[in-house]
C-alpha positions, 0 to 999 in steps of 0.5 A: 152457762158461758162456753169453755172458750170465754171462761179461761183467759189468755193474758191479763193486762195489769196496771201497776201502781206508781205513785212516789215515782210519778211524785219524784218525775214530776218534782223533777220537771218542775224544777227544771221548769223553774231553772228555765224561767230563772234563766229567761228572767236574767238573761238580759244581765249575761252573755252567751255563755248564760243563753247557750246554757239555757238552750242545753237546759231547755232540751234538757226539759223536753227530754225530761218531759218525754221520759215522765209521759214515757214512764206514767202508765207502767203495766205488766202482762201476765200470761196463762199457756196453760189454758192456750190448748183447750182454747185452741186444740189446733195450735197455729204454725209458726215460723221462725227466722234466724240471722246472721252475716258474718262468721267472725264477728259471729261464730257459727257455734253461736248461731247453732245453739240459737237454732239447737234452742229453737228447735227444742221450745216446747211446741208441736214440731210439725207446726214449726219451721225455722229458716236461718238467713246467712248474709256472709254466704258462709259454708263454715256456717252451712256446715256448723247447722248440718253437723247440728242438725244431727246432733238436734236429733238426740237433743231435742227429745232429751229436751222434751223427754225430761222437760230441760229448762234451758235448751242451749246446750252451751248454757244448759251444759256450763254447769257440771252439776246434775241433781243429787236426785236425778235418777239413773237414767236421766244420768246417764243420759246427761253424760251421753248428750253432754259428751255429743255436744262436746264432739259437736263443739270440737267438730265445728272448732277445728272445722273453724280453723281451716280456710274451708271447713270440709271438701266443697263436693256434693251439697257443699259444692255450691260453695265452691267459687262464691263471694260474699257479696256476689252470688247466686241464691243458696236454699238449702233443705236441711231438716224436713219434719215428716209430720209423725206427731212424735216427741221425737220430731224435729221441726223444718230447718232451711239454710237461705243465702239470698242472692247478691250482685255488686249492682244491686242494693241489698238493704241489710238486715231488712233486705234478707227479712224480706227474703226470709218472709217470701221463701217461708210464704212459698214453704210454709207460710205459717200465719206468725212469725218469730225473728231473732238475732243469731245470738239470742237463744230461746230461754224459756221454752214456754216462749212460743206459748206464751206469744200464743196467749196475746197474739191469739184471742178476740180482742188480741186478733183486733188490737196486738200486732206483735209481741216484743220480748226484752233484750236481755243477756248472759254472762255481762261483766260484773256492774254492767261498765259498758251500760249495755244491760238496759234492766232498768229502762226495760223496768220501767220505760218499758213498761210504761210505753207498753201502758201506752200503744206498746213498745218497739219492735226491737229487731229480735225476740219478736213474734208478729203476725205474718199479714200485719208485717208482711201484708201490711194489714190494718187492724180494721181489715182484721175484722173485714178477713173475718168477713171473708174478704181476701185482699189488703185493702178490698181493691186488689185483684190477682193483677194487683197481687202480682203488682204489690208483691212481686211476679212469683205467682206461688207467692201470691197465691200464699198471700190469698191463703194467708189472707183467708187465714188458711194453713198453706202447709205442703208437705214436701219443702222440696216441692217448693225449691222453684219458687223460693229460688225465684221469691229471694232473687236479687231482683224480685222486689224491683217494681213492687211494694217490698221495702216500701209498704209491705215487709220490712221498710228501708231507708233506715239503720235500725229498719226493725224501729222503723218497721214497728213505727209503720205497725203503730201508724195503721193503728196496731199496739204490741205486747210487752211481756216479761216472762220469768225466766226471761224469754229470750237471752243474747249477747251484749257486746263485751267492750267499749268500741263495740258497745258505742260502735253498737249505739253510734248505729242505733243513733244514725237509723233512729236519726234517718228515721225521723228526718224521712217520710216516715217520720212518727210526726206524719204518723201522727197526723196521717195514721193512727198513732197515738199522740203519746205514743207520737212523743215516746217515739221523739224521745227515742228517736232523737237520741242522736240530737241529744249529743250536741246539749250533752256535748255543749253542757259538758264543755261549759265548765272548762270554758268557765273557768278558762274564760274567767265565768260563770253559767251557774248561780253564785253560792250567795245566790238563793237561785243556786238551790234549784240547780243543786236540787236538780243534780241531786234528786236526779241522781237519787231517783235513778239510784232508787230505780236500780236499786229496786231492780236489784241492781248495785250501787256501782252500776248505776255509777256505770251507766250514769257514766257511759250515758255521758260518754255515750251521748258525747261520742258514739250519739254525736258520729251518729248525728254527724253521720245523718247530716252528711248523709243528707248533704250528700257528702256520705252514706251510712255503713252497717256495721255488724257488732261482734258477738262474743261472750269474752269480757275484760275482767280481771278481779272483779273489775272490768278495764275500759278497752280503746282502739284507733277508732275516731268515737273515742276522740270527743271523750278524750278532748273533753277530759284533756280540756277539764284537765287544763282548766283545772290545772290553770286554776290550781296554778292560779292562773284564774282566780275562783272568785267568790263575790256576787260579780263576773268570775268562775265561781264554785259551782263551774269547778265542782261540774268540771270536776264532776265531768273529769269524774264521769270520764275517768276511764279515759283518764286511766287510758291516758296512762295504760299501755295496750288495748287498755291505753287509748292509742296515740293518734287519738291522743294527738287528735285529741290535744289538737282539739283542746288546745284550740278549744282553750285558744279561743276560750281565751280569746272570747275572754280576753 
């Protein structure tokens, strides 16, 4: 008889089937190939409006390729925690990393509730430790988690006690409602908590509108004279489990300001990852690690569990590096207007790049293994620690510990643990104090491996891309599972310049990446990633590139019909059917896929339309911003994205806002030159023409029309007033830029 062990699986993965999807990509392809050949075949017999054409359709193809390789294996994980304990009676330590860096763009309240949901999963306490990280050094939020961590005390066995579903108390307790059927006592305890939570929202409220939240003495006094960006390192003990085994426990909690000096490079977000990863090495070094952005709460108390079942197991400990939970969110405007929701990319690219090596490391909602992100370990060393080897690549000594990870010998001595795949689990935090303050020194990493081949890797705006790039290199595939309810719930950014300021970052890092040394072609060739893996990677990371195709494609209607021509197929032409079957089935095909998500019809309108603005703006300053970097001119900036659940709707509907910013002249240009050309044409001053010959034909008007349609939010800001008009000096920009636009057009054409 098979021992217990190998009769109760841990996850399946399961291939799911998609045939008439393949059949509707495929036919897509196909006709953009064939637009192509019509294209290369009659190019002698037109000018460059026809050649730019094809160079915007041929990236068009490739793109389209890349997404039909992207979409082809779609698979789902299904996962069984309910066996995960009587595989593993001892269940692992984890650790789990919050972070955040500024408390106006997100407020401690939010941070709060993320680490309150932490420390309330349903997961022993004494095998967790969570450490927040706050890059702004702020003591409203040092505050904020000390006056938490109280109210953690009662809420946390309330959690457990009746098995609550959602463990943020700012989402658990949105709803009024309890249970006709509930008892007596979970009433009146309910009433009890739900009144604590309100005491605790008040405290930190007020404590918020204060230049400082309480008297700078005692613990809080190390707050006193700080800046910032200029600063000594800041841990603090906050919540320290006694290991009592009780459903009363509430795991480790550790407050981390990183130490910054003006002169020194701190690495956004990767740099405070690596800090975070070495003060746990030297605290608890739990051999997996969670990391999650402040403002995305554990919804499903399961999660850790459930990251459990594929991280641990035989095959997993040889294959699965990390586990990537979907960003999903709460409370967006009705029809997602802004296209932040990625419900249907999660659906299917999602699952079809997890049928390939798996999918990105995203940057939150993570569970990796501590010696694969950290350490840097190859899957074929996973089995070599079998073996009881003790070092990264069977070379390192103790010399060579010190030399790739830094001085702190504590640390290095972690690493061993680590490595053996020992608990390194003191059992007084405080005894640790030392080391931390020495591992999360400004200058610990100088002269070491940290950033470069352990750890989070620099040189890039999205670092957690380019660190699970580094995974997949060596070899290592990750998880994809899409749990119900879902894992993890964040905040999507609730209006436009936020939104696009948001992807404008994500193009610049993805940008950066793929023009560095780490780029996923020597990956390709040097590692072990997966060739289709290697395209799935070019797809994603060349979204900054596709802003100048989008962006030529999209002005060449107005150019048309300014310049009295043509870069569609007359009416009269059979050549004209390809061109229409594209745009036709296209936007079937995506309007199938939201509505099989369940999505409306109205959102899928918005996120056809912001792609168009997406691409045409915020993916263009990410590009421009890559080029001067590279040219030396500039370097690129984090810009923090500002985390708040307030949306502007208003019956139902939600306005587009704008500001000053310069993202919103290029969309605002673009509509301003449409607008032109389609009134020079209603005034006659360009004839539609209608036979075979030279002339704008009806196919350029109906694409500028189409264009003027994709861009209608803009053409409601050109008459709105407030943070709903679009301001003045980009509309004078904006009129600079389509004037000279319609001047030379008609110069070309004269």
């Amino acid at each position: 008889m098979a021992p217990k062990e190998f009769c109760l699986p841990l996850y399946e993965k399961i291939a799911r089937k998609n045939t008439i999807q393949r059949a509707l990509d495929i036919t897509l392809l196909f006709l953009l190939v064939s637009l192509l050949f019509y294209r290369l075949l009659s190019l002698k017999n037109h000018g460059f409006v026809w050649l730019l054409a094809y160079l915007c359709e041929s990236w068009f193809t490739f793109n389209w390729f890349l997404i039909v390789n992207s979409k082809w294996n779609p698979v789902e994980f299904k996962t069984y925690p309910e066996n995960l304990e009587e595989r593993f009676p001892e269940l692992p330590p984890v650790d789990m990393f919050v972070t955040t860096a500024d408390p106006v763009l997100e407020p401690p309240i939010i941070t709060v509730n993320t680490v309150l949901a932490l420390l309330a999963v349903d997961y022993p306490a004494d095998k967790l430790a969570c450490y927040l990280s706050d890059d702004g050094c702020s003591p409203f939020t040092f505050y904020s988690l000390v006056e938490a961590t109280k109210f953690a005390k009662l809420w946390v066995p309330f959690c457990k006690k009746y098995k609550i579903q959602v463990r943020a108390p700012f989402r658990y307790f949105s709803d009024d409602l309890i249970s006709s059927g509930a008892n007596s006592e979970f009433k009146q305890d309910w009433k009890k908590m739900k009144a604590e939570y309100e005491h605790l929202s008040l405290k930190i409220e007020e404590a918020g509108r204060k230049s400082a939240p309480c008297d700078l003495t005692g613990e809080f006094a190390v707050f006193s004279k700080v800046e910032s960006s200029n600063h000594p390192t800041i841990i603090k003990i906050i919540g320290e489990n006694k290991q009592s085994f009780g459903d009363d426990d509430v795991p480790h909690l550790v407050y981390i300001s990183r130490e910054k000096r003006p002169n020194h490079p701190h690495h956004f977000k990767a740099g405070a990852m690596n800090v975070l990863s070495r003060v746990s090495g030297v605290m608890t070094n739990a051999p997996f690690i969670l990391n999650v952005d402040c403002d995305m709460f554990a919804n499903n108390p399961q999660v850790v569990r459930q990251a459990m079942c594929q991280l641990l197991g035989s095959e997993s400990e040889r294959e699965i590096g990390f586990v990537q939970y979907p960003q999903c969110f709460y409370d967006g405007p009705k029809d997602d207007p802004y296209g932040n929701q990625f419900q249907v990319l999660t659906e299917y690219l999602g699952r079809g790049i997890a049928g390939i090596q798996g999918p990105f490391y995203s940057g939150t909602g993570c569970f990796h293994r501590r010696k694969v992100i950290i350490y840097g370990l190859w899957p074929d060393n996973a089995e070599n620690q079998r073996r009881n080897h003790t070092s990264i690549n069977g070379k390192l000594d103790d010399y060579g510990l010190l030399k790739e990870f830094g001085k702190s010998k504590e640390f290095s001595e972690s690493v061993t643990y680590a490595l053996k795949g020992k608990k390194y689990f003191p059992n007084n935090l405080s005894d640790s104090l030392g080391a931390a303050f020495e591992v999360a020194g400004c200058g610990y990493e100088f002269g070491t491996s940290w950033g470069t081949k352990v750890g989070w890797i620099y040189g890039s705006m999205t670092e957690d891309v380019l660190t699970g790039l580094g995974i997949h290199k060596k070899g290592w595939k990750s998880a994809f599972p899409m749990p119900d309810p879902p894992a993890f719930l964040g905040c999507a950014p609730s209006g436009c310049a936020a939104a696009l300021t948001q992807k404008k970052r994500w193009a610049t890092g993805l940008l950066e990446i793929i023009v560095s040394k780490n780029s996923p072609i020597f990956a390709t060739l040097t590692g072990k990633l997966q060739f289709r893996m290697f395209l799935v990677y070019i797809w994603f990371l060349t979204w900054g590139v596709s802003s100048i195709p989008q962006l030529c494609y999209a002005a060449l209607p107005a150019y048309c019909i300014i310049a009295n021509s043509y870069f569609l197929p007359k009416v009269q032409d059979p050549a004209i059917l390809i061109p229409v079957a594209i745009f036709v089935i296209y936007n079937l095909l995506t309007l199938r896929e939201y509505l099989k998500t369940g999505m409306s019809i109205r959102a899928w309108w918005n996120n056809m339309r912001m792609g168009r603005i997406t691409a045409t703006s915020a993916y263009l300053f990410g590009a421009l911003s890559v080029v001067l970097k590279l040219l030396g001119l500039s370097d690129t900036i984090f810009e923090v994205t500002q985390k708040d659940s307030d949306s502007d709707e208003t019956n139902g509907t939600t306005k587009f806002t704008f500001d000053e910013s310069p993202i919103f002249v290029p969309g605002t240009t673009l509509l301003l030159v449409h607008l032109t050309a389609l009134l020079a044409l209603s005034l006659g001053l360009r004839p539609l023409v209608h036979d075979v010959g030279q002339g704008v034909g009806l196919g350029e008007v109906l694409s500028s029309l189409w264009t003027v349609l994709c861009f209608l939010p803009f053409l409601k800001g050109l008459f709105r007033r407030g943070k709903y008009g679009i301001p003045s000096p980009t509309i004078f920009k904006s009129t600079s830029l389509a004037l000279a636009f319609v001047y030379f057009s008609k110069i070309s054409w004269s």
